[in-house]
N, C-alpha and C positions, 0 to 999 in steps of 0.2 A: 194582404189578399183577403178578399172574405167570399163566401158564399152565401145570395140570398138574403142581404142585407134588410130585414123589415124595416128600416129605422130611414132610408131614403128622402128627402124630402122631395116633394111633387108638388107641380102647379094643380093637379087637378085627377081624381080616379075616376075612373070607368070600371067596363064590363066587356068582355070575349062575345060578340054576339057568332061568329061564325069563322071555323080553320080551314084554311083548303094548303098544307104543305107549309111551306113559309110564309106565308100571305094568312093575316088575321083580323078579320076586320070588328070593332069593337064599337060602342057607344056609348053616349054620357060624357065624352071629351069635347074638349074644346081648342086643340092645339092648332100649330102652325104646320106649315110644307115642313119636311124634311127634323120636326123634334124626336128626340129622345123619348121613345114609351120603355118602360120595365112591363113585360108582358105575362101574366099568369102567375099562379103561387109560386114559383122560382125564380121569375123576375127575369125573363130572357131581355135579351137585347135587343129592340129594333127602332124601326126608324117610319114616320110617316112621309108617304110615297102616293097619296091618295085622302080626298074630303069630298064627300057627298051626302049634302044635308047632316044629319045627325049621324053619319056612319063614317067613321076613321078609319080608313085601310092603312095597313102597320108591317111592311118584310121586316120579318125576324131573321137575326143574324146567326141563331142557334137551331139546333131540330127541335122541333113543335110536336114532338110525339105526345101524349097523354095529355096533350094541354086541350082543356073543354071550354065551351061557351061557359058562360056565367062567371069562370075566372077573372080576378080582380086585375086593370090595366092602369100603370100609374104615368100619367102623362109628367117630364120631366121640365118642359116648357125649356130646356135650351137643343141648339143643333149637335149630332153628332162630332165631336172635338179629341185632337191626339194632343199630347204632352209635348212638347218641343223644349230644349233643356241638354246641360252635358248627360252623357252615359248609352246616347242614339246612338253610333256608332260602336260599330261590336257586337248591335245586340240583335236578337232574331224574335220577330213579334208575329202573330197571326195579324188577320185581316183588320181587325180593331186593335189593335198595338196592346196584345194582350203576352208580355214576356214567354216566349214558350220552354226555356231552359229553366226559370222559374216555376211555372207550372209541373213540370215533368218532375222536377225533386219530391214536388208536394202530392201529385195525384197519379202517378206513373204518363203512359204514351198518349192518354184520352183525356180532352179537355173534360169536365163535368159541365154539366149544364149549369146556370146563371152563375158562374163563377165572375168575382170580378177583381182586376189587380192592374196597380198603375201601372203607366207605360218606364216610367223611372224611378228607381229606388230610390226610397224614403232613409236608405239606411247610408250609403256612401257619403263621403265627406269631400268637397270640391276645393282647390283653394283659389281664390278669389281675388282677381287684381283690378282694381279699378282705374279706369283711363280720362275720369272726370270729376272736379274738382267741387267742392263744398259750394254752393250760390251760382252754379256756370246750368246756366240755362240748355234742356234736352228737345229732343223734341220726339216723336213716335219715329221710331226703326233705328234713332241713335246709337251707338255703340255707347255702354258704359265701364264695360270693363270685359275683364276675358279670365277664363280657364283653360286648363291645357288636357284636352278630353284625351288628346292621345299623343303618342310622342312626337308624330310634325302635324297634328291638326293644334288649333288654335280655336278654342270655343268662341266667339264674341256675343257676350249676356247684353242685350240690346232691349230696350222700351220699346215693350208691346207696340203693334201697330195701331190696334184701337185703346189708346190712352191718347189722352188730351196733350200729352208733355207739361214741362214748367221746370222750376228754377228746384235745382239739385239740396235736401232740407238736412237730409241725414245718410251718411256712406259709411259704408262699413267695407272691412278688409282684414282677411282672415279665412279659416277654412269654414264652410258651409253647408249644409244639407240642400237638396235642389227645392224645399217649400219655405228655407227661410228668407226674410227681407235682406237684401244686399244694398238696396235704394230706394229713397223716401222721398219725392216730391213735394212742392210745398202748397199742391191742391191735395193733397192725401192719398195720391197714385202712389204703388208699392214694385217696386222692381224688386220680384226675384229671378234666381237661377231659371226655374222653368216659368213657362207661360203657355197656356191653351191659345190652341184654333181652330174654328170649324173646317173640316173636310173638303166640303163641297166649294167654300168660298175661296180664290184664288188670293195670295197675300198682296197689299198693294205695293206698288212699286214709282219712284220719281218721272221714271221716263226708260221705254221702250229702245231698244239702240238695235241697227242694223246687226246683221248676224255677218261679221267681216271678217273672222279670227276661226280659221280650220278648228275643228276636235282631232288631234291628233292621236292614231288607232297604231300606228307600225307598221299597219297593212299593206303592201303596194296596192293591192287591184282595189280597196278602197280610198286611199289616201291621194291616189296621184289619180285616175280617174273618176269616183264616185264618190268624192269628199261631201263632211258633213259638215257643218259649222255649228262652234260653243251654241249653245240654243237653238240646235236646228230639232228637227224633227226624219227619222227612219225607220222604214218598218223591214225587215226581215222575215220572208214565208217560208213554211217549211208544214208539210203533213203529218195528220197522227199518224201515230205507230208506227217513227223510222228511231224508238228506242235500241239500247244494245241488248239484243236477246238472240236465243240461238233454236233449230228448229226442235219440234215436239219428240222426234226420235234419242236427240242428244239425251245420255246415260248421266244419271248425278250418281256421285260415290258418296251414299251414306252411310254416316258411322255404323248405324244397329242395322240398315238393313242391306247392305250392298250397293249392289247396281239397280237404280231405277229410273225408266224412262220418263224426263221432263213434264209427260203430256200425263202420264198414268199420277202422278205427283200430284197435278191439276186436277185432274180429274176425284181424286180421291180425300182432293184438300177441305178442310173444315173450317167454318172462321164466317169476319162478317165481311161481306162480301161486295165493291162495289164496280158497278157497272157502268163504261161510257161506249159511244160509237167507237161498233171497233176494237172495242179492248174491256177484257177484266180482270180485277188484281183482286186477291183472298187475302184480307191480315188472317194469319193461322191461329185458331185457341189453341194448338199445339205446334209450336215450333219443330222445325227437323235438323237434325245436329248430322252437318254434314261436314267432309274436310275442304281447310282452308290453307292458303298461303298466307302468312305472314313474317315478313322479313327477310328471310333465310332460312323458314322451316316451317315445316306443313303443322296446320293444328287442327281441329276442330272447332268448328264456332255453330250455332242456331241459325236459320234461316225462318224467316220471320214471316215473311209473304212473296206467296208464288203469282205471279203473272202470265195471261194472254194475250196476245194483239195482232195484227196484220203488220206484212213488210211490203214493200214491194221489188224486192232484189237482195238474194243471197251474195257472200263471199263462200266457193268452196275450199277449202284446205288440205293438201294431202301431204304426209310426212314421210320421211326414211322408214320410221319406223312404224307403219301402216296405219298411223293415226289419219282420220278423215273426220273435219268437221265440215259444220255449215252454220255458218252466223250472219247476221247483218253487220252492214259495211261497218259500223262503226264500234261493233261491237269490240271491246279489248283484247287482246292475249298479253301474254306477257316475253317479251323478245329478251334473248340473249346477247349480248354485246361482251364488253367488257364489265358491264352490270346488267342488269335485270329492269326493265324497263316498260311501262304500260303502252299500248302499239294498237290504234284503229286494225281492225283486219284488213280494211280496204289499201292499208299503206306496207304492207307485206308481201314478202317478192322469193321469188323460187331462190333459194341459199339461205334465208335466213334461220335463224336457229328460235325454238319457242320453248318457254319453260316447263317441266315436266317433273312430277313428283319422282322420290328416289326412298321408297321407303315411306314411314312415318316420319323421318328427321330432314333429310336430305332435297337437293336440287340437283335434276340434268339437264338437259336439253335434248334436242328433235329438229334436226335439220328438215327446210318445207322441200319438197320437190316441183308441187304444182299448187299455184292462188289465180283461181278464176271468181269473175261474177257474175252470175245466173239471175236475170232479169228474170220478173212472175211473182205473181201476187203469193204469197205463203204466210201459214198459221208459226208462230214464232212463241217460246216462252220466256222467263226469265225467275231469277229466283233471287230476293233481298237480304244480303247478308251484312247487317251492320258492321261493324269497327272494320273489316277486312275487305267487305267489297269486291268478294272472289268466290268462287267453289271451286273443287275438282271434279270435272265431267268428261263426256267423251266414250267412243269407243275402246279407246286407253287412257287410263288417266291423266285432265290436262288440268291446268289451273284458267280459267274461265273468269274474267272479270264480269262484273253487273254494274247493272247501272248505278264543233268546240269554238263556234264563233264569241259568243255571248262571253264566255269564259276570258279568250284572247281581248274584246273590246273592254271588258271591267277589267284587267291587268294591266294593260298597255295604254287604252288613249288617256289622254293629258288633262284628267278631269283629277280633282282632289277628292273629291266626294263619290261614293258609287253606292246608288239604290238600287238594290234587286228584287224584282214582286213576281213570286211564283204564283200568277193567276190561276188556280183550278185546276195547278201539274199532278199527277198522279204519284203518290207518295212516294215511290222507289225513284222515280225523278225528283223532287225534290229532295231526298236519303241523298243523292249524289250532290245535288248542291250545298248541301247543309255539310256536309264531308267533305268536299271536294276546296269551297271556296276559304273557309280558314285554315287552311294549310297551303295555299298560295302565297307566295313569297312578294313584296310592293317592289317593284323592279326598280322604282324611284327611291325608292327610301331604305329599302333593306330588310324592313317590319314589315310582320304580319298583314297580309292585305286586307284582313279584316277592320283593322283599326283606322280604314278609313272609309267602312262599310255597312250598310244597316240591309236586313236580311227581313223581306214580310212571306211569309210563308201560308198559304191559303191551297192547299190538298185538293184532291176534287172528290173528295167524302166527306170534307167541311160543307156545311150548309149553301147551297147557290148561292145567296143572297149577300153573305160576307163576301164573297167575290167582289162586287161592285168597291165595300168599302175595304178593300185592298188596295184596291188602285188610287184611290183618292186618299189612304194613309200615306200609301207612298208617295204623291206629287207632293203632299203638304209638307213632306220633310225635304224632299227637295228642294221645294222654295225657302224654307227658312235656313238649309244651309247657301241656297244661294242669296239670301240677302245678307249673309255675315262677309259676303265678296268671293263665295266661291263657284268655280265649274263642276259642276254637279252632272253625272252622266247615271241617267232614269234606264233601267234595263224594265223593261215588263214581258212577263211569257206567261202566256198567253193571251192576248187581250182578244182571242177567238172564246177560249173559256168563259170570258166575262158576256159578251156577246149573247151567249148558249142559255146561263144565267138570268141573262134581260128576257130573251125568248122566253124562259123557263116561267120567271113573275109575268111577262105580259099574260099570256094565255090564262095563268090562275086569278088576273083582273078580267078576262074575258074580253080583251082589247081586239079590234078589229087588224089580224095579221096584215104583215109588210111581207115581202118575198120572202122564200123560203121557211113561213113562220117566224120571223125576226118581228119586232118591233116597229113603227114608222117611225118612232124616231131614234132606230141607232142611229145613224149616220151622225143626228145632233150632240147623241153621247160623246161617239169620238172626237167628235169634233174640240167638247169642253174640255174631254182630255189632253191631245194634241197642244190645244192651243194654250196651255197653262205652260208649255215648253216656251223658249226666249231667253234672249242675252237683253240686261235690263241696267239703270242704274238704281241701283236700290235708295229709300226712303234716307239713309246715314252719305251718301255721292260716294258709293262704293260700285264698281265693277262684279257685277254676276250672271251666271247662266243656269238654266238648266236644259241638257240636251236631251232628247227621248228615243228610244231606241227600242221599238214593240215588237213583238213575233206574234204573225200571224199565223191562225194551224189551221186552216181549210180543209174539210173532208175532203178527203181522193184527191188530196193537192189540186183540188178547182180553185183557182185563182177567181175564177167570173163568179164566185159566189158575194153575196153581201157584203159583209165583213171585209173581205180581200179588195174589194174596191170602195168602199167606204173609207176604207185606209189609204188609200192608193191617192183618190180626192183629197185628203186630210196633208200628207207628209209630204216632204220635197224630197225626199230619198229613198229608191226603194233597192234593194241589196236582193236580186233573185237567184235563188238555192235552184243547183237545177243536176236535178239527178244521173244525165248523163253524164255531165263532171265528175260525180262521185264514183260511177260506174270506171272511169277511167283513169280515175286515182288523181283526179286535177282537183286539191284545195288552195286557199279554198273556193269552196266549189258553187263562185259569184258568176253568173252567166253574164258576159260583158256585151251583148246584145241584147239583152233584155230590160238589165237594170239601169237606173239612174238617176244624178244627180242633181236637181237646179238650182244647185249653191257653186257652180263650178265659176262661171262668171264674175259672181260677186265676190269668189274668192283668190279670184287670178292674182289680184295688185297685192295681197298678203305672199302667198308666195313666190312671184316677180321679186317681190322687196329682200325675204325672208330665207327665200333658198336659191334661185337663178331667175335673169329675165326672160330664161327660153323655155321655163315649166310650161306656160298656156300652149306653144308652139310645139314641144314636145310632145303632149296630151294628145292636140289636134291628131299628130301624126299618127301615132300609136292607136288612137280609137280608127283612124283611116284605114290603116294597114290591117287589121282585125276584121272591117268590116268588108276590104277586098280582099281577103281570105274566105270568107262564109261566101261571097259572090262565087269567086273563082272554084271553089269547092262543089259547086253546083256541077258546071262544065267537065270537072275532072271526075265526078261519077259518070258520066256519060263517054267521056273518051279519054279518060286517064292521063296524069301528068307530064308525060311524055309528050301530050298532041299540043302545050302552051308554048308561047314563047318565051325565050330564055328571061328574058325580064319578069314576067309572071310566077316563073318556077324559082325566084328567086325570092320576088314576093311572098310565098307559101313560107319559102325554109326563114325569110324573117318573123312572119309571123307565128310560127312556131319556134323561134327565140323567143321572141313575147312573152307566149306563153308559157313555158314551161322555164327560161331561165329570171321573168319579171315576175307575172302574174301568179306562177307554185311558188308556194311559202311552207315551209316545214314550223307548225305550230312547236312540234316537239324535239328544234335544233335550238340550242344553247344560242349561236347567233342569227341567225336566219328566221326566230320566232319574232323582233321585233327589227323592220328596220325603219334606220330616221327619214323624214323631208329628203334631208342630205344626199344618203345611200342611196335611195330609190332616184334622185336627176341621174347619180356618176353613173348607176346601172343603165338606165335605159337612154341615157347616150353614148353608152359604147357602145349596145345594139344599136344605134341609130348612126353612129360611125361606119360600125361594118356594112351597115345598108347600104349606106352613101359608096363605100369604095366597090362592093359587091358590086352597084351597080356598075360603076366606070370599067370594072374586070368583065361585065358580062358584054359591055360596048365593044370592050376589046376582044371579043370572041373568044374568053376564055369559058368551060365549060362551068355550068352552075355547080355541077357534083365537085368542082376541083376548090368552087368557091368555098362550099359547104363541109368540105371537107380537112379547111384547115385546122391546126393545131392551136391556133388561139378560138377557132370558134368552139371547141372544146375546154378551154381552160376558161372560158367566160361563162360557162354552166356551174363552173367549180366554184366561183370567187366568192358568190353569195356569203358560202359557208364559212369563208373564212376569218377568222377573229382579226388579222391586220388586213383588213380591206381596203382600204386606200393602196398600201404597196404591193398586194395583188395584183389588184385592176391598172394598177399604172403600169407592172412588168406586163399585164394582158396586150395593154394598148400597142407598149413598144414594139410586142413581139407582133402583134396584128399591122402595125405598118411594115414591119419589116416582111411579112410573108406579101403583102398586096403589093411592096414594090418593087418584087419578086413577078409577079403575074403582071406587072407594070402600069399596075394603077396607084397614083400616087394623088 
């Protein structure tokens, strides 16, 4: 790692003629679109984004504070480039794949400015097997050999894509450092471990292949109806400020000073401060040591940065023991079971029991009485407490988590590889990812989920303009584990942040605005990003993909804003979040009228072959029944269920089977958090059984309440949950003919 390196070499120096933020435009260069400048005595980071005549516009990927005209700008003459190489996986890099668990040892929580340090350690030793032979001819994307980056990935050290290839001169085998030569060609091409490549430039590939093969997620309401395919593209919307925070009245129990209210905490807090629509978070110069939970006993830990933002709908809380909170839906407590367990407020129900300090050492609990949700716009706070991820607040003392699709898609679907790019999250979001996901367990393998995981972290107090080269670090490792042959599944959150970003440099070029202030040409942006997704045969006739999966975060949840539809044009799947779900405790909470799929077609004959030839027909039906429920739902506001006929009101009670025993998924049940292809046909044809006979009972004039009321259609709510699910569902069946041929429909 160094700082400020004078010793650089450059095609060419300049001069700073003028700073407006991250945008710096200089003269005396002579560079290309999109090179590498070192910008000022510190040498920042940026990149050319603009040429007019003798003036070089330069977004810097660092803050530009004190940096003046006349400062010296040294043009690098190559494009912005990441590292590609074993040791990607595991590791957590900012926007420019700048190690960030390396940095922190060296400089505490704050990057320094022009600090610079490779994406892969120079010091680790690989070992090295090679899979090609002394004089056996390679050629560019060839595999030559492999590392074992982690216990079930399988590295493949493959020939650069831009090398010429040729006949194999000199191999080596043995353990290696990622810059030394592994393979010598007999044009004087050098295979090592790592190899660069630009950002922006998409890796090339043999041949493009239909996207025929699902990304399997566990999810029913995405899998069976709104499936994605290996190299598809989807976007996911969801609004600021629906963080876990609780309102401004709620009490924090701090060490030195008692009881303080959340809002006066904020109000009072000192530090550097930063600001988005909507919301603002303070890093504290003085941390407050408040109490925490951990494990089995309450301790003390520093809380770091206080938070504010907008909600748009409370969970209220009332306990036995006259505890009354108010948090947002998603905000945690911690439930009592038979252990102790982190629990959405929105998924808590009158009896359950929530954990409660006992002392300085001890745990009790607090049975709830009453869990309502109170729609309405509200001021909300939150407070960042590293290792522990908890305080104790409240009226009475409670233990109070701080800051679940995105989590469930990186854990479950059937990708090897999982990239996550925290576009411009606000750092206590990010604190929860960075916590959160290596301590996730690989349901596939048994390790650590990290270890098949690379982590870009971009803050939104990091510089706007590293934003952009977030996103494009991340596609590019993408691609290059999908050209070793594997399914790569791309999470990005926010690519509204990115967008905000673009806004943010356009305006400082003084470009003539697109709607709402945006750019004329996002739309093109997305587009280059999007479309870097794909199922492909790579350069070596290997099988890969990589799938994309963006979150869009529209102010006030406008969907019709830029951005939201830009994306909408872009992807072939859109997954819409929709708040009355959440209000009603329906996760997750995919509104099956709004969202959708157009890979469903193209994916039928996969699983026709794969799971049953009655999936397509099933599908059909289920999205039918759903949508003569929101029809019929209209009428029955107007004259109540009573006034349908019995066929119609049997309709309803199917489709709310549907829903509540297909479409609700308990993210946080042991088996009900993932089910296969498989599970999801047996389920939604015993519902689709019971329709069939229901109806023939309702032909036969028996009453719908008598249909609805049997005892398998009760035990077919249960079965989800159960760990031998096959011998469930088949005692469900048996006992489901046996009642209907009781009512004598057979």
């Amino acid at each position: 790692m160094k700082q400020t390196d004078k010793g650089v070499a450059g095609k060419g120096t300049g001069e700073i003629f003028r700073v407006a933020g991250p945008v710096v435009t200089a003269t005396g260069l002579r560079p290309r679109m999109y090179d590498v400048q070192f910008v000022g005595e510190e040498q920042l980071l940026g990149e050319v984004i603009q040429i007019m005549g003798d003036k070089t516009v330069i977004q810097v990927y660092e803050d530009t504070s004190g940096v003046k005209p006349g400062e010296v700008v040294m043009d690098t003459g190559a494009p912005l480039v990441v590292e590609l190489g074993p040791g990607l996986l595991g590791s957590i890099y900012d926007g420019v794949q700048r190690p960030l668990p390396i940095l922190q040892k060296v400089m505490g929580d704050f990057i320094l400015r022009g600090v610079k340090s490779p994406g892969l350690t120079r010091e680790k030793l690989w070992r090295f097997n090679p899979k090609v032979k002394q004089g056996q001819a390679v050629a560019p994307g060839e595999v030559v050999g492999t590392v074992q980056e982690a216990k079930n990935v399988e590295h493949r050290i493959m020939v650069p894509p831009n090398f010429r290839g040729g006949k194999v001169a000199q191999l080596k085998e043995g353990t290696f450092k990622v810059d030394e030569v592994v393979v010598q060609l007999d044009n004087g091409e050098q295979v090592k471990l790592v190899q660069t490549w630009p950002v922006r430039r998409a890796r090339p590939v043999r041949e493009r292949l239909m996207p025929t093969i699902p990304l399997v997620t566990g999810q029913r309401v995405l899998d069976f109806l709104f499936p994605i395919a290996k190299g598809g593209t989807a976007a996911i919307p969801g609004g600021f400020g629906t963080g876990k925070c609780v309102t401004g009245d709620t009490f924090v129990h701090t060490a030195a000073g008692g009881r303080r209210r959340i809002e006066d905490l904020f109000a009072e807090a000192r530090g550097t401060v930063t600001r988005n629509p909507n919301e603002t978070t303070i890093h504290l110069s003085e941390p407050i040591e408040v109490f925490s939970l951990e494990g089995q006993r309450v301790t003390t830990r520093m809380a770091t940065h206080v938070y504010r933002g907008l909600t748009r709908g409370l969970v209220s809380i009332r306990t036995k023991n006259r505890r009354h909170l108010k948090v947002t839906p998603v905000h945690k407590l911690f439930r009592v079971t038979d252990r102790v367990e982190e629990v959405p407020a929105i998924l808590l129900d009158p009896g359950d029991s929530i954990a409660i300090p006992q002392g300085t050492e001890g745990l009790a609990s607090d049975r709830i009485l009453e869990a309502s949700y109170d729609p309405g716009t509200s001021l909300v706070y939150d407070l960042t407490v590293p290792e522990s991820h908890n305080f104790v607040g409240g009226n009475l003392p409670t233990f109070l988590h701080n800051t679940v699709t995105e989590q469930q898609l990186s854990k479950w679907c059937d990708a090897q590889v999982v990239i996550y790019i925290g576009c411009g999250e606000r750092g206590n979001e990010m604190t929860e990812v960075l916590s959160t996901f290596p301590k996730l367990i690989d349901p596939y393998t048994g390790a650590p989920l990290m270890e098949r995981m690379s982590l870009i972290a971009n803050t939104s107090n990091m510089p706007v303009a590293a934003r952009e080269a977030s996103v494009y670090t991340g596609m590019t490792l993408a691609e290059y584990y999908r050209d070793m042959g594997y399914n790569v599944a791309l999470m990005a959150d926010s690519t509204s942040r990115w967008a905000e970003a673009m806004r943010e440099i356009s305006s400082r070029l003084e470009e003539m605005p697109g709607e709402e202030g945006f750019p004329a040409y996002l739309s093109a942006r997305l587009s280059e990003f999007y479309e870097r997704a794909g199922r492909a045969k790579t350069l070596s006739g290997l099988e890969g993909s990589v799938s994309v999966v963006g979150a869009v975060s529209p102010s006030g949840g406008d969907f019709s804003e830029p951005v939201t539809q830009g994306t909408l044009r872009i992807v072939k799947v859109f997954w819409a979040l929709d708040t009355a779900l959440r209000a009603r405790r329906h996760f997750p909470a995919i509104n099956w009228l709004q969202s959708y799929s157009l890979y469903t077609q193209i994916l039928e004959d996969w699983f026709r072959k794969n799971v049953n030839e009655e999936w397509p027909r099933l599908r059909a039906w289920t999205q039918r029944t759903l949508q003569e429920e929101a029809e019929l739902e209209e009428i029955v506001r107007l004259v109540g269920a009573d006034a349908l006929p019995p066929d119609q009101q049997l309709t309803l009670e199917v489709a709310r089977m549907i829903r509540e025993i297909f479409l609700q998924q308990n993210a946080y049940h042991a088996v009900d958090t993932f089910c296969p292809p498989e599970r999801q046909f047996k389920l939604i044809s015993a519902i689709k059984k019971y329709s069939d006979l229901g109806q023939k009972a309702v032909k036969l004039d028996v009453p719908t309440k008598d249909v609805a009321s049997l005892k398998s259609r009760e035990l077919l709510t249960r079965v989800k949950y159960e760990s031998e699910f096959d011998k469930e569902l088949t005692n469900t069946l048996t006992q489901m003919d046996e009642e209907f041929k009781r009512l004598g429909a057979t």
